[in-house]
C-alpha positions in Angstrom: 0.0 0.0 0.0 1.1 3.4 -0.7 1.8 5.9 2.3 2.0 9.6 3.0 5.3 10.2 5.2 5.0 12.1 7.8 0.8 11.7 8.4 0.6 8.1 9.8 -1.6 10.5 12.6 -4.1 11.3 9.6 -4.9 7.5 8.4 -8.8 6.7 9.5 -7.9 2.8 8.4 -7.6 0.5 5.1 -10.1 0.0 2.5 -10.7 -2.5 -0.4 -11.2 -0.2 -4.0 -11.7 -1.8 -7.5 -9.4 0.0 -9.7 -8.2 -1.0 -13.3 -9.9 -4.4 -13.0 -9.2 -5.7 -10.1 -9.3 -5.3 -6.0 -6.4 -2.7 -4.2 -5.5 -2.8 -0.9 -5.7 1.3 0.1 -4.8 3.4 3.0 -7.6 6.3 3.7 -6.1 9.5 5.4 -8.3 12.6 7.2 -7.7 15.5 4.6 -7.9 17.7 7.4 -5.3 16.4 9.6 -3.0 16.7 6.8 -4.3 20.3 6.2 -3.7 21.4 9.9 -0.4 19.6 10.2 1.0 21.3 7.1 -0.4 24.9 8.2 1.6 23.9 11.7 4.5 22.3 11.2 5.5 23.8 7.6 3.8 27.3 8.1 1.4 27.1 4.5 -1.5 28.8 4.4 -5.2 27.0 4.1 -5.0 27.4 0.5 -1.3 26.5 0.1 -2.2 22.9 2.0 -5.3 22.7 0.7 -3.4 23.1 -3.1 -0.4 20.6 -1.6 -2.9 17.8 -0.7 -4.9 18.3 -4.1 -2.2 18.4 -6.5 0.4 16.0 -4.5 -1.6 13.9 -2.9 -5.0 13.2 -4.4 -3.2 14.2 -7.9 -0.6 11.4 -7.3 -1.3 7.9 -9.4 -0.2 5.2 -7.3 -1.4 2.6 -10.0 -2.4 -0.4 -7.6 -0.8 1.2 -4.7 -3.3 4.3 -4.6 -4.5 6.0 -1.7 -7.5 7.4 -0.7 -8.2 11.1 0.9 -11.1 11.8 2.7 -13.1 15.3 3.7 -14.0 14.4 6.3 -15.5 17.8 7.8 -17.9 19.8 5.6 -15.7 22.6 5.9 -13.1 22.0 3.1 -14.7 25.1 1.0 -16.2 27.6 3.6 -12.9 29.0 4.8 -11.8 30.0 0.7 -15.2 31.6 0.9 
């Protein structure tokens, strides 16, 4: 399975998806504990991690070894607004 370094505190747990055919082990991580620990610990902005996690993280093709990112607070577009 493919892993985020540094956000083993983000993963919610493993899932089961079908992708190109067949069944992929895949880790699921919080969106928003990734969000928050990249405003913290590398000093981005909530657009700057929100932009990091879309474009390196859910933009990332792991083939088989994907991963899976999860809102999981409603909140993801209120504070852009």
């Amino acid at each position: 399975m493919l892993k985020i370094d540094g956000h083993d505190d983000a993963i919610l747990g493993p899932a089961v998806i079908w992708r190109g055919g067949s069944l992929c082990n895949a880790l699921v991580y919080d969106a928003e504990k990734i969000r928050e620990k990249l405003m913290e610990r590398d000093g981005m902005t909530h657009e700057d991690a929100r932009e990091f996690i879309e474009f390196n993280i859910e933009g990332a093709d792991g083939g088989e070894h994907t991963l899976l990112v999860v809102l999981t607070q409603d909140i993801w577009d209120e504070e852009d607004e």
